[in-house]
N, C-alpha and C positions, 0 to 999 in steps of 0.2 A: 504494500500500500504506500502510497506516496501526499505528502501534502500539496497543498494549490496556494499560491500568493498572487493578489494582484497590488495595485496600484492605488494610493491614494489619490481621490479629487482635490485638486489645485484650491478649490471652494468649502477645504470642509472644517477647516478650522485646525485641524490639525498638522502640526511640521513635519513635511514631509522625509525630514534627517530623521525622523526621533524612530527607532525598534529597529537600526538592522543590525545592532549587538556585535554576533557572532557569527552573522549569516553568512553562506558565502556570496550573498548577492545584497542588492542594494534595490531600493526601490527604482532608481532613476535606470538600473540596469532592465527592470521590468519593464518600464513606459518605455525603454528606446526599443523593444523587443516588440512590442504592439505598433500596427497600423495604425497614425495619426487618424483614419476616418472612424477610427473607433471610438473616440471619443467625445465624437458630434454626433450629436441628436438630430433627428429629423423630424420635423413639426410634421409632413405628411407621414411616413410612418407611424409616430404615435400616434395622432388623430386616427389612422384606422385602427389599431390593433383598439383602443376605446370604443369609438363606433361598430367593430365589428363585434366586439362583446356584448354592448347595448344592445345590439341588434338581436343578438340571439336568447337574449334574455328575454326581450320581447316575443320574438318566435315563440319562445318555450313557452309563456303563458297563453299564446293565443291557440297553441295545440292543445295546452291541458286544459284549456277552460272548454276549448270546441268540444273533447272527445269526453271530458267530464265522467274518468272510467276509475276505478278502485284495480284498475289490472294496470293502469297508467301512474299514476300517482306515484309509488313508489319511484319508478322511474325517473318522472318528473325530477321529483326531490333530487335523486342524485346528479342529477346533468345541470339542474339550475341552481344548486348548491356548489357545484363542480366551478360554474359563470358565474355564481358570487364572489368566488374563491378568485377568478382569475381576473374582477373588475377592481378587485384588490389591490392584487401585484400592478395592475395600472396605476393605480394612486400611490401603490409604493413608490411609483420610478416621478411622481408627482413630489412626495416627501424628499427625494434626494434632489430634486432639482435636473432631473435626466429625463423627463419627457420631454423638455424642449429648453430654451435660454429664457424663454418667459417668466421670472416667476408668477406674473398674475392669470397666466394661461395654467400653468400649474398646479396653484391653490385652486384656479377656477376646476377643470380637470378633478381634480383632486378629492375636492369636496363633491362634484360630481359623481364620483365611482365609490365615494366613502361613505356619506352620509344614509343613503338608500339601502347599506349592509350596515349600518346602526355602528360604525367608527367614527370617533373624533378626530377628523381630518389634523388637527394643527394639533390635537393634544399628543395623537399617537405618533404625527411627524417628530417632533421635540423628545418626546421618551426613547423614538426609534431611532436616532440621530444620539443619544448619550449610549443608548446601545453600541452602536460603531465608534463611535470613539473609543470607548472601552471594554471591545472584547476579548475577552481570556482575563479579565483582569477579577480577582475574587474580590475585592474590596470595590469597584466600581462599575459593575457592567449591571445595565439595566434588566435581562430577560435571559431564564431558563439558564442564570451562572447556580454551580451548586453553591451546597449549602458545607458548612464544613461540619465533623462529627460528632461533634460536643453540640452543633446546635441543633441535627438531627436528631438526635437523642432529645433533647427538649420541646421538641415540635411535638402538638398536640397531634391526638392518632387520626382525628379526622382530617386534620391538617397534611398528614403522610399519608393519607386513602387518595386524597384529592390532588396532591402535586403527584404522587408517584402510579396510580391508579385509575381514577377518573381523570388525568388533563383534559384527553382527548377533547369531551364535549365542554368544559367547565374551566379552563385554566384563562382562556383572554378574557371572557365577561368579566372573573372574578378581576384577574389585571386591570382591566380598562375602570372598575371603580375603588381599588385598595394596591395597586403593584403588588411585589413578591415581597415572601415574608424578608423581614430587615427592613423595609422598604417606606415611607410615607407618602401619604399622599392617592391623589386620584386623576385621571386625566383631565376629568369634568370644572376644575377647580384651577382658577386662577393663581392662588394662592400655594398651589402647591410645591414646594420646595424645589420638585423637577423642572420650573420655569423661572423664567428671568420676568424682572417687572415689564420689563420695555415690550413681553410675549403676552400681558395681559389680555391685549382686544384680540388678538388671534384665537386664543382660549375660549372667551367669551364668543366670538362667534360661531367658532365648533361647536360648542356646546349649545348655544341657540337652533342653531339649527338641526343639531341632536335631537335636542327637547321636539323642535315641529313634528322630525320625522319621527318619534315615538306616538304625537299626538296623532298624526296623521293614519297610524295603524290603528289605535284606539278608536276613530271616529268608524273608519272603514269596518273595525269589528265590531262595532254596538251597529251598524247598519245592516252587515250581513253574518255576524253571528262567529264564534268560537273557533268555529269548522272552516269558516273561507280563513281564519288566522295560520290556523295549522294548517291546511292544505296548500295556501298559494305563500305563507311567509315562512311561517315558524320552521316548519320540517327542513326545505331549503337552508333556511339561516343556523339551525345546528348542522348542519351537511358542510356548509361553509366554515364553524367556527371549528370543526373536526377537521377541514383541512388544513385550517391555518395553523390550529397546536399541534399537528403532525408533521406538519413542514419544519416550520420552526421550530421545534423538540429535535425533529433528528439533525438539523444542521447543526447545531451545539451540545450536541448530549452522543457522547461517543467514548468508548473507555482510552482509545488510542489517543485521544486527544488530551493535552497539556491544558494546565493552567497555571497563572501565574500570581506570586503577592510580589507586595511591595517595588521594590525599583528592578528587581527580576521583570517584571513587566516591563515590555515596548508596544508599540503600535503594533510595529509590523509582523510581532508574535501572536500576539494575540490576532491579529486579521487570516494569520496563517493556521489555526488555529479553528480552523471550521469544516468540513468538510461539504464536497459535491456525491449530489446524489442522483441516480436514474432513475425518472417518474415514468418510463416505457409512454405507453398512448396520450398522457396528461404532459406532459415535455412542453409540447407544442400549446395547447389547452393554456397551460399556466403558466404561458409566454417565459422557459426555460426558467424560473425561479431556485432549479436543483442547481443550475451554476452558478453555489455561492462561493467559493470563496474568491472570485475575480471579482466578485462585486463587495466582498467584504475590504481591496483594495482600493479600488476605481468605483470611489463610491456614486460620482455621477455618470459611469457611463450607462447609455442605455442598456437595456435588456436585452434588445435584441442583436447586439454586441458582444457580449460576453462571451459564445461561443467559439468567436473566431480569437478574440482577446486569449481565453483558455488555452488555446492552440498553439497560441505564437508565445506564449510563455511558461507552458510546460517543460519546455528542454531547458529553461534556465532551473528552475526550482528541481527538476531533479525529485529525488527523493522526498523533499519536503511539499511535493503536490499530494493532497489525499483522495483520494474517491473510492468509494464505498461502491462496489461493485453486489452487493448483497439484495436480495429481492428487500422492498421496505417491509414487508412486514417481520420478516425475520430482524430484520436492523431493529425495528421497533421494538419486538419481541424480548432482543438481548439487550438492549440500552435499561428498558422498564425493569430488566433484574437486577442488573449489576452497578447499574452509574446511579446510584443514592446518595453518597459523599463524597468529599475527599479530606484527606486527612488534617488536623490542626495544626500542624507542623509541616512545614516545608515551602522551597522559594518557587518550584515550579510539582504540582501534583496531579494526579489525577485520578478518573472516578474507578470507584470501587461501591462494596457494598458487604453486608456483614456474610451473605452468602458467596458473595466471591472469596472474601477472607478465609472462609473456612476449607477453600483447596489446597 
């Protein structure tokens, strides 16, 4: 197995000198190794891969409501659960500022693919953005960093049912209004320690317009009843939030992978420090989202970029490229047994578990 590094954005706040330690490469040896068109954005490209989701979101409801079948529904759910999932990773590449150079096409964009699947556009940009700044880091990374063993052991049992057990359908709701344990705070909330004051009105108008689209389902289901909730949202929207805490679980939850404290931590360890994964038929679907760790580099290149970025920077990284070649559910399977902790001690560790221990 090998790991993947890319490239930091020029845009992201972060000095591009800082993590190459010990490495044998250097960031600046990665971007000269990529094709400069890599890291331009194309307003018409992303405008479709948006438009072309919207579109099919819409198809899907106007099949399911024509054929109005209990042999379809099922169905339904998973294909427009599937298009929630992937209206998402549009707004994700909105949060990094890689759908276009616009930012007000971005936000605009943004909040268009985010708010309709019940996410706080600016709240979850801002939380998802300290995320990459500080991944692999156990003292500052925002999502899905473990926990260390002493605090495992303190962790209430319903607490370890639901991080290590239930995430699947349950792990971002609970995020999106409490973060991870350690953590303070809400996305919903200006005041939340995860934002800067100057981020106030951004906050507040995610959140307004959160609040509509909540009230918006409320009205439609006192109008048409329990049953249009569940059938045309609800089922969907857990379809969705199961894909999002399976994507994002397995791209940081992996026992091969490192973590780091204190000034042991750099950037470009922690970026390297993720792994890509094969979504077979959903690849393409969820506009390639398994090529993370080029994008854990090159935080704004597009998505639709990454692949060829991948390419031209695997023979530098060498051994330190990773990809998990394992069906997901088996990845999933062994991650949920063994990566529970890592240990109180130590400058760079990784996940274990009290069953692992015991080989």
């Amino acid at each position: 197995m090998q790991l993947d590094i890319f490239q930091l954005n020029q845009n992201s706040g972060i000095d591009s000198s800082q993590g190459e330690g010990k490495l044998p490469f250097t960031l600046k040896d990665l971007k000269a190794a990529i094709p400069a068109e890599c890291f331009q954005p194309s307003v018409i490209k992303s405008l479709y891969y948006f438009f072309r989701d919207v579109a099919i979101v819409a198809l899907l409801y106007a099949v399911a409501n024509y054929l109005d079948s209990w042999y379809f529904w099922p169905i339904f759910w998973v294909m427009q659960g599937t298009m929630f999932w992937a209206l998402f990773v549009v707004g994700h590449d909105c949060g990094h500022q890689s759908f276009s150079k616009n930012k007000w096409l971005n936000d605009l964009v943004g909040h268009l693919s985010h708010i309709p699947i019940l996410v706080p556009y600016h709240g979850w940009r801002i939380s998802h953005r300290t995320h990459h700044k500080n991944t692999g880091s156990l003292e500052n990374d925002e999502s899905w960093y473990p926990l260390s063993e002493s605090k495992y052991q303190e962790l209430p049992l319903l607490q370890k049912v639901v991080r290590y057990y239930l995430f699947l359908p349950l792990a971002y709701p609970i995020y999106l209004f409490q973060r991870t344990p350690g953590k303070e705070g809400s996305h919903f909330s200006p005041s939340t320690p995860l934002f800067k004051p100057s981020e106030k009105w951004d906050i507040i108008t995610s959140t307004t317009l959160w609040i509509c689209m909540v009230g918006l389902l409320g009205f439609l289901t006192y109008q048409w009843g329990w049953m249009w909730l569940l059938k045309y949202y609800a089922a969907p929207y857990i379809v969705f939030v199961i894909w999002l805490d399976l994507v994002t679980y397995l791209h940081h939850t992996e026992q091969e992978l490192p973590w780091y404290r204190g000034d042991n931590w750099t950037f470009l360890k922690g970026a390297i420090s993720t792994v890509d994964r094969d979504y077979g038929i959903f690849n393409h679907i969820h506009h390639d989202i398994g090529t993370h760790v080029a994008h854990h580099i090159f935080l704004n290149m597009p998505h639709y970029n990454l692949l060829k970025a991948t390419e031209a920077i695997k023979p530098i990284l060498g051994d330190y490229y990773y990809k998990s070649e394992e069906p997901i559910w088996k990845s999933l399977w062994h991650s949920a047994k063994v990566c529970h902790f890592v240990p109180d001690t130590g400058d760079k560790v990784y996940y274990t578990s009290y069953q692992e221990n015991k080989k």
